[in-house]
C-alpha positions as CSV (number, residue, x, y, z in Angstrom):
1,X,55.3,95.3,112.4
2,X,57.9,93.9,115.0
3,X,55.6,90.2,114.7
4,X,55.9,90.4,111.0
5,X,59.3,90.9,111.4
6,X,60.2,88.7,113.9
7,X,57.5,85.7,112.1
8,X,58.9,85.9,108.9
9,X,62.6,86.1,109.3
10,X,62.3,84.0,112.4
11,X,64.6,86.3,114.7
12,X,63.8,84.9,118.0
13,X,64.1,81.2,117.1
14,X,67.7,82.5,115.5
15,X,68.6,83.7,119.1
16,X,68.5,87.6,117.8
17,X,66.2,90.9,118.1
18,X,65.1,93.2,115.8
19,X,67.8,96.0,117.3
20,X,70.4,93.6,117.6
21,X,69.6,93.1,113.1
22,X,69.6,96.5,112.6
23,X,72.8,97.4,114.4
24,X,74.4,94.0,112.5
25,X,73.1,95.4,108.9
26,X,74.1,99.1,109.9
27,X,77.6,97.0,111.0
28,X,77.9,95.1,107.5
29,X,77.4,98.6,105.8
30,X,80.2,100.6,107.2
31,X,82.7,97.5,106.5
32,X,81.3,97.5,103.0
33,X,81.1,101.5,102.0
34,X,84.4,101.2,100.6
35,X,83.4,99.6,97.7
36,X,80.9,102.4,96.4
37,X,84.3,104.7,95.4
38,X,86.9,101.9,95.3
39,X,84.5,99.7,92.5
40,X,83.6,103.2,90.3
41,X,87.9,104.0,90.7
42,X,89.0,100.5,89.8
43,X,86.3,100.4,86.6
44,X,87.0,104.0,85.6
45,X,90.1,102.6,84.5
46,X,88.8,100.6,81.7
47,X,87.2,103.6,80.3
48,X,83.9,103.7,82.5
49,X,82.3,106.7,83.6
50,X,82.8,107.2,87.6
51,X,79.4,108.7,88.3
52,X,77.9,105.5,86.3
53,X,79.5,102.7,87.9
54,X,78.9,104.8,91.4
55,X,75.2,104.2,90.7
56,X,75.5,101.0,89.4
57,X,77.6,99.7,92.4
58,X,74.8,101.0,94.8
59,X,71.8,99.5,93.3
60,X,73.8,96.4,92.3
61,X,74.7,95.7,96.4
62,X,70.9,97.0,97.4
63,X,69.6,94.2,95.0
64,X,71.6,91.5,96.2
65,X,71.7,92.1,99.3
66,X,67.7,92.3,99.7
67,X,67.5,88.9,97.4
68,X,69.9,87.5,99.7
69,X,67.9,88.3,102.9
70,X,64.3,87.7,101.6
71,X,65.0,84.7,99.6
72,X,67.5,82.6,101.7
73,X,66.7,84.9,105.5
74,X,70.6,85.0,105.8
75,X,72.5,88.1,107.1
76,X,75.1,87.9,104.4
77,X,75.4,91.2,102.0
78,X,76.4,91.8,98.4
79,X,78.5,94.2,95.9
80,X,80.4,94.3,93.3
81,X,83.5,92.2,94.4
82,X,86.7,92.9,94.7
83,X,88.9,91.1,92.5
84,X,86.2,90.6,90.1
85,X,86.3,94.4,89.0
86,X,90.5,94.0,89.0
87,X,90.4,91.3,86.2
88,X,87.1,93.3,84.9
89,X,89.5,96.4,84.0
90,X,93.0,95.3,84.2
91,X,92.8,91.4,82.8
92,X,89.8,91.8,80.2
93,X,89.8,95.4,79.2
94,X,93.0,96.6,79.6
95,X,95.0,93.3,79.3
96,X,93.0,91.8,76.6
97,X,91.8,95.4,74.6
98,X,87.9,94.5,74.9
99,X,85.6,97.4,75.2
100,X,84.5,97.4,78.5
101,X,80.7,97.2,76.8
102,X,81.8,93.8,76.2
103,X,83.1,93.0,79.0
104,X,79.7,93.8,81.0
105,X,78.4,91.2,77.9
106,X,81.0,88.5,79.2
107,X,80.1,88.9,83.3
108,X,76.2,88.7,82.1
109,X,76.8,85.7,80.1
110,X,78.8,83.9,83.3
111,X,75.8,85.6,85.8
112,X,73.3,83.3,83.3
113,X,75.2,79.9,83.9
114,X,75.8,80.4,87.4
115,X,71.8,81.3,88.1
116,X,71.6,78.2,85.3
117,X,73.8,76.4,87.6
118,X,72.4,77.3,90.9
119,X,68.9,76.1,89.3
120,X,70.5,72.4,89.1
121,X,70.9,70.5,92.0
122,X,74.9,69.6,91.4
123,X,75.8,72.7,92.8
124,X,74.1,72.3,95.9
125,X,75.7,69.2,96.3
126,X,79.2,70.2,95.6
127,X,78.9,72.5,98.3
128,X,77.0,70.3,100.9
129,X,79.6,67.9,100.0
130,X,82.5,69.7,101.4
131,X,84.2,68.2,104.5
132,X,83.8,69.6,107.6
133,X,87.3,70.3,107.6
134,X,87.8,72.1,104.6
135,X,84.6,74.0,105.5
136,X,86.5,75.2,109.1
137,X,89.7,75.8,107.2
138,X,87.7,78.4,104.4
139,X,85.9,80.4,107.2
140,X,89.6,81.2,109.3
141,X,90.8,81.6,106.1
142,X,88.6,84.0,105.3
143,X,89.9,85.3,108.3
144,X,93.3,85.8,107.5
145,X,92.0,87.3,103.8
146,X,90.0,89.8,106.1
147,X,93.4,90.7,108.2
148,X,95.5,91.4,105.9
149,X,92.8,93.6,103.9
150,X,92.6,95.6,107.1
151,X,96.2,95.8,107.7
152,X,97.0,96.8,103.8
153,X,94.3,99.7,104.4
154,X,95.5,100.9,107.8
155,X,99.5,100.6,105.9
156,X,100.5,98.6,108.9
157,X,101.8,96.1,106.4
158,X,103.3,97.4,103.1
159,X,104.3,95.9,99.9
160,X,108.6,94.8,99.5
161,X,109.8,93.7,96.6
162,X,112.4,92.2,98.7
163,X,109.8,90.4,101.1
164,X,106.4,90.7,99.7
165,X,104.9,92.4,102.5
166,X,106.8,94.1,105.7
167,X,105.8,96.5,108.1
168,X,104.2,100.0,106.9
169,X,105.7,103.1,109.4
170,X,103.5,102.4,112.8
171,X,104.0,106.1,114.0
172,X,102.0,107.3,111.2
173,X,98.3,108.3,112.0
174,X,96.9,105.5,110.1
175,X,98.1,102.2,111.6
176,X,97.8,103.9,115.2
177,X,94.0,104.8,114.8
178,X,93.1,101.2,113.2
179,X,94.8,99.6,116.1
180,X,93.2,102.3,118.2
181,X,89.7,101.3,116.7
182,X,90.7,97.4,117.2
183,X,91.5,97.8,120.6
184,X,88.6,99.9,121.5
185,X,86.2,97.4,119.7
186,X,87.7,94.4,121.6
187,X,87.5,96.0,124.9
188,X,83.9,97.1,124.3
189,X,83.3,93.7,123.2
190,X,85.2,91.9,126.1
191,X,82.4,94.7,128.2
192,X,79.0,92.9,126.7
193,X,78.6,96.4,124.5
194,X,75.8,96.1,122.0
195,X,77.2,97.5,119.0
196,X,80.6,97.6,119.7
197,X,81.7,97.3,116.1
198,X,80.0,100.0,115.0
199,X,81.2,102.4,118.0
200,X,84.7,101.5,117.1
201,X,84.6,102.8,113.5
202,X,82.9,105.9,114.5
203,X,85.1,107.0,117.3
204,X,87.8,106.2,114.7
205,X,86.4,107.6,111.8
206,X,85.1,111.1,114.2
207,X,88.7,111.4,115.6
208,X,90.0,111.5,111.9
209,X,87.6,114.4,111.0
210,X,88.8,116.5,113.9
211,X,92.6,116.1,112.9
212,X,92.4,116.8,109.5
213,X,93.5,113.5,108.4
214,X,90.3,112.7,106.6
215,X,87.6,115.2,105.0
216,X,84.3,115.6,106.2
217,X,82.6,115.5,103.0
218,X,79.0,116.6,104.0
219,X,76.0,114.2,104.4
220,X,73.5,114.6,101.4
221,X,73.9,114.9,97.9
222,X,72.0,114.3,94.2
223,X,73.1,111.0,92.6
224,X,75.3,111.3,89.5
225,X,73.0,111.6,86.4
226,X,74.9,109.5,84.5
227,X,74.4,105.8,83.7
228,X,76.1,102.8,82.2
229,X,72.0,100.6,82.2
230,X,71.8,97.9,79.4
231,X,74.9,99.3,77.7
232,X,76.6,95.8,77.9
233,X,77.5,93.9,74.4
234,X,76.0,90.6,74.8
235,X,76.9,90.0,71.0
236,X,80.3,90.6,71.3
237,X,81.1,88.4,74.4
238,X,79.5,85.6,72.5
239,X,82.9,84.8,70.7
240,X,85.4,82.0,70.8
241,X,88.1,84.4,72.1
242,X,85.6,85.1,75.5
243,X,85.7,81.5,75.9
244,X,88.4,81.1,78.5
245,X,87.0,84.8,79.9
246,X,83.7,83.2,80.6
247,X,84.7,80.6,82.6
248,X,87.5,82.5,84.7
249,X,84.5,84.6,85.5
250,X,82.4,81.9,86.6
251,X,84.4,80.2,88.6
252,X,85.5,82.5,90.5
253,X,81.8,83.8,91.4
254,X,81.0,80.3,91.9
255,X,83.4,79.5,94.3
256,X,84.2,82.7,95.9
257,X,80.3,82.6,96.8
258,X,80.9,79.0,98.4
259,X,83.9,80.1,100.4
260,X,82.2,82.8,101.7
261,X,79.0,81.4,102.4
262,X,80.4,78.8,103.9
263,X,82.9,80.9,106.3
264,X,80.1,83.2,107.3
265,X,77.7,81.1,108.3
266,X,79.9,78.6,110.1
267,X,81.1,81.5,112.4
268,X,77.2,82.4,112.6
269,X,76.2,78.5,113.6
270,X,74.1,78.4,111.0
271,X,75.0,75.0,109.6
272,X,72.4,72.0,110.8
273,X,73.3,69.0,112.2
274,X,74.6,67.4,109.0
275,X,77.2,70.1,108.8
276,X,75.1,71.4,105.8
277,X,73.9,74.8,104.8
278,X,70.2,75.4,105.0
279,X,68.4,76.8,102.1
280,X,71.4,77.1,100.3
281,X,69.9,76.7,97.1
282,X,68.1,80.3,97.6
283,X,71.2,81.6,99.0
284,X,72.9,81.1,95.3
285,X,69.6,82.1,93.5
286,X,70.1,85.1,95.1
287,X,73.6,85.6,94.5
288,X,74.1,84.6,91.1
289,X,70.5,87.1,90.0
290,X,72.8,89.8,91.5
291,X,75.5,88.8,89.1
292,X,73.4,88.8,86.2
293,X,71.3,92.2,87.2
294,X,74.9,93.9,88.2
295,X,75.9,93.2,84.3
296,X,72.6,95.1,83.3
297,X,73.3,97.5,85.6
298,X,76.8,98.5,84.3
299,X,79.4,97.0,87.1
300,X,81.6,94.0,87.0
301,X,80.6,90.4,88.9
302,X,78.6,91.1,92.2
303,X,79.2,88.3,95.0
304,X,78.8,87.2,99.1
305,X,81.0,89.7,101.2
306,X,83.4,88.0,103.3
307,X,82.7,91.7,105.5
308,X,79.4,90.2,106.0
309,X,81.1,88.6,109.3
310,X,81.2,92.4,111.0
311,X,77.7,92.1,110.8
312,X,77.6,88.6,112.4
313,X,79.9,89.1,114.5
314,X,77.9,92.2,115.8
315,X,74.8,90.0,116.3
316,X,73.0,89.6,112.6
317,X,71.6,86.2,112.6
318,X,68.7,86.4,109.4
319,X,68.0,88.1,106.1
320,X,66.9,91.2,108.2
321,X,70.6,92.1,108.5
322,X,71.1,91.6,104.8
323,X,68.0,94.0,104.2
324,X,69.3,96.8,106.5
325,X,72.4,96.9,104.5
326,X,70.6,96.8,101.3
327,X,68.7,99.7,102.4
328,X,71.9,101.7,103.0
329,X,73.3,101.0,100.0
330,X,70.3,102.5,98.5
331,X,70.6,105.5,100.5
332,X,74.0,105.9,99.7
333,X,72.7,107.1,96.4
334,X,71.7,110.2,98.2
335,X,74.1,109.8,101.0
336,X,77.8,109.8,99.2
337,X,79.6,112.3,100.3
338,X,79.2,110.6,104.3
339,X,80.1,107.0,102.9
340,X,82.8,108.7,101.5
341,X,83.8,110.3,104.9
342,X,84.6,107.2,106.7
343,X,88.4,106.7,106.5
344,X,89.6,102.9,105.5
345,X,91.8,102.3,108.7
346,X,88.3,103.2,110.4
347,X,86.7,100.0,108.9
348,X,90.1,98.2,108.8
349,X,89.6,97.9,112.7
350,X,86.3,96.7,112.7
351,X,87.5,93.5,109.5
352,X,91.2,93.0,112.2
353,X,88.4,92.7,114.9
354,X,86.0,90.2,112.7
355,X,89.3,87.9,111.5
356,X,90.7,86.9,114.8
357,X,87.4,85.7,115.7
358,X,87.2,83.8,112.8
359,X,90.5,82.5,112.7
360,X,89.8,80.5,116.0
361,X,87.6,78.2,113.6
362,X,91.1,76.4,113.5
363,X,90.7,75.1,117.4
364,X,87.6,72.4,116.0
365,X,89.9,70.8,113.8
366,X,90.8,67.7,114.5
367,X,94.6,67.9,114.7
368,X,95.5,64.1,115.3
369,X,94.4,63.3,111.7
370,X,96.8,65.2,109.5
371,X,94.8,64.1,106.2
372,X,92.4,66.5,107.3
373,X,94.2,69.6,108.8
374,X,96.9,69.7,106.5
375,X,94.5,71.1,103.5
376,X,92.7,73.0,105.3
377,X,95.4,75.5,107.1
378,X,97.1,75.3,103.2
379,X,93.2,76.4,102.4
380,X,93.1,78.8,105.2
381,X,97.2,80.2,104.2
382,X,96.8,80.1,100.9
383,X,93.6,83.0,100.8
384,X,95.4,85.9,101.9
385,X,98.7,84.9,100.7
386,X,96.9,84.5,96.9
387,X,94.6,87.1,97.5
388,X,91.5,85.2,96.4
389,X,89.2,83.3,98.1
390,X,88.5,80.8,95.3
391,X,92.0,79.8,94.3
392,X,92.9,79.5,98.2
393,X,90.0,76.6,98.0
394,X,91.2,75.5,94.9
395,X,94.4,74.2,96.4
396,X,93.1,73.3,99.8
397,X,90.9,70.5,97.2
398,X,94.0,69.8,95.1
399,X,95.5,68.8,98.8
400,X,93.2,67.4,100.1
401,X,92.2,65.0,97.1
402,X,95.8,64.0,96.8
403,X,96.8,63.3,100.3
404,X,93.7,61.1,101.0
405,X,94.7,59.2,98.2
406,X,98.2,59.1,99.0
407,X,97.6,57.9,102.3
408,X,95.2,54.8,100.9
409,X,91.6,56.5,102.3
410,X,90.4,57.2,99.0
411,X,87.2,56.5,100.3
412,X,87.3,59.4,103.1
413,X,87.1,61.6,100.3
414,X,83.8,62.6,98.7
415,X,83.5,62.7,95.0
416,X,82.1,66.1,94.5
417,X,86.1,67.1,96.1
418,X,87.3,64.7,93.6
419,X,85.4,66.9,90.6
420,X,86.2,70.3,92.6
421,X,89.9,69.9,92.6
422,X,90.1,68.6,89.2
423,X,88.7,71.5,88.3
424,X,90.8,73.7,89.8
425,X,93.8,71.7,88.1
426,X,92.1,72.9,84.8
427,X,91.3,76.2,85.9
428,X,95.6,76.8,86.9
429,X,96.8,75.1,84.1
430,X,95.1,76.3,81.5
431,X,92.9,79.4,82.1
């Protein structure tokens, strides 16, 4: 078994080991467990039954994470995506008054073109065609995106009306255990300690049981019964008014999958010599099928997760990662009330951990040409700041289009960033 394993996912020519993947997919897991009672909460609200989308979620993220890993052998995890489910319930449902039945209809419809447009080789070459710098300034500013999601969960920042964001109360339990769990992770790291990551977020997560600050929920349990399978409205999402829906939908997926393909596997040195991402084309077979079989399933758009760099970061180099973590999520079926257990400043310190080291992806730029820095740290600012992956590389294109141009060396800049950002200029003007 361990030469199957190693032959067909390649692990030793990827500089890993069969331990080393399974304490990167078990790694990728815990940083993702969130999302199997946030995703259910955040759907519920558009009239969804929690037990339903609970299921859903799980299978949906065990799906596309094993595509992801025996398709394209990367070690980059899937689930219903954050974001995605917020304009799901809140922008479509809520906002617009469509039945969420129709709504599932609308994120199959946009799964469909993306797998149609994954299929064709434009997309492939939009991506490929990204500049190195760009590409650099969308994995630290995924990042940043991943910092201040850990920093919101651990309330060591805070919302202001005033401000935006300021600091949270640091003598609360919360923001002293993440930075607890940070600490410890970096000093275990610093020591050479195999599975460091995962160490953290169990001493953090163990101390939290024994103070009573989060419940220990048990460790097995019967899935819900209930089940939201093939109840989407296909019909009803094929109207004029689901137009502009549509195509939010897509692009988002489409690029939010770029961003954080291209983040994770820069920090994983994954790209070849050309700067270019090796069977990419599998990599967004994979992802958009999940999309599609999400929709079918009963949960909103399922993309790439940018927590997939815990798992990197702790060693994951190929698809077996990505499997490992699929597996868990279909465990989680049975194993909820645990997942549920884990506190979020636990995994908080484990994503603060992962974003400074991808933040340093800033040092390879080349700072003497400021045509090329310049969009990408407004790329790499502008994620966290917007909270979305894909509009932070919408306007690192916009900027990056415009000040080649500006500065007379048009011809620096490829035409698939050309198409990109005027595409982006659609997308905020008109959708």
């Amino acid at each position: 078994m361990n030469n199957w394993l190693n032959n067909f996912f390649a692990i030793e020519r990827n500089h890993s080991s069969i331990q080393r993947e399974l304490i990167a997919g078990l790694t990728t897991f815990l940083a993702m467990a969130y999302i199997t009672v946030v995703n259910p909460a955040i759907l519920s609200e558009a009239g969804m039954d929690f037990g339903a989308v609970f299921v859903a979620t799980c299978l949906a993220a065990a799906l596309g994470s094993i595509a992801m890993g025996l398709l394209a052998n990367y070690p980059i995890a899937l689930a219903p995506g954050m974001g995605q489910n917020a304009f799901f319930a809140y922008g479509i449902c809520i906002g617009m008054g469509h039945s969420w039945q129709v709504a599932l209809g609308a994120v199959f419809i946009s799964g469909v073109l993306f797998l149609i447009i994954s299929v064709l080789p434009v997309r492939e070459w939009l991506i490929n065609s990204i500049p190195r710098s760009l590409k650099l300034g969308m994995a630290a500013g995924i990042g940043l995106f991943l910092a201040i999601i850990a920093l919101s969960n651990g309330e060591v920042v805070v919302d202001n009306p005033a401000t935006l964001i300021s600091f949270g109360d640091l003598t609360q339990p919360a923001p002293m255990l993440l930075m607890l769990g940070f600490a410890l992770i970096a000093a275990l790291t610093a020591r050479g300690v195999v599975g460091a990551v995962v160490i953290g977020i169990l001493v953090v997560t163990v101390i939290a049981w024994g103070t009573g600050l989060t419940e220990f929920k048990g460790v097995v349990s019967a899935p819900p019964s209930a089940s939201a399978l093939l109840e989407l409205d296909i019909s009803g999402a094929l109207n004029v008014s689901m137009l502009t829906v549509i195509l939010t939908l897509l692009l988002i997926d489409v690029f939010d999958t770029a961003g954080t393909l291209v983040g994770v596997a820069t920090r994983a040195n994954m790209l070849d010599a050309d700067g270019k991402l090796p069977r990419l084309n599998r990599a967004l077979l994979a992802d958009s099928s999940a999309t599609a079989a999400g929709a079918l399933l009963g949960t909103s758009s399922t993309t790439s997760y940018v927590e997939s760099a815990a798992g990197v970061e702790a060693g994951g180099r190929t698809g077996l990662t990505a499997i490992v973590t699929g597996v868990l999520f279909l465990a989680c079926l049975f194993i909820a009330p645990l997942a549920q257990s884990i506190p979020p400043f636990a995994t908080a310190a484990a994503l603060l951990f992962v974003a400074c080291i991808m933040v340093r992806s800033l040092a390879d730029l080349e700072w003497d040409d400021i045509t090329d820095t310049a969009p990408a740290v407004v790329a790499a600012i502008s994620m966290p700041l917007s909270y979305s992956i894909a509009d932070g590389i919408g306007l690192g294109f916009i900027t990056y289009a415009a000040i080649k141009t500006l500065a007379g060396r048009a011809s620096e800049c490829p035409l698939a960033v050309y198409i990109i950002a005027i595409i982006f200029a659609l997308k905020f003007t008109f959708l």
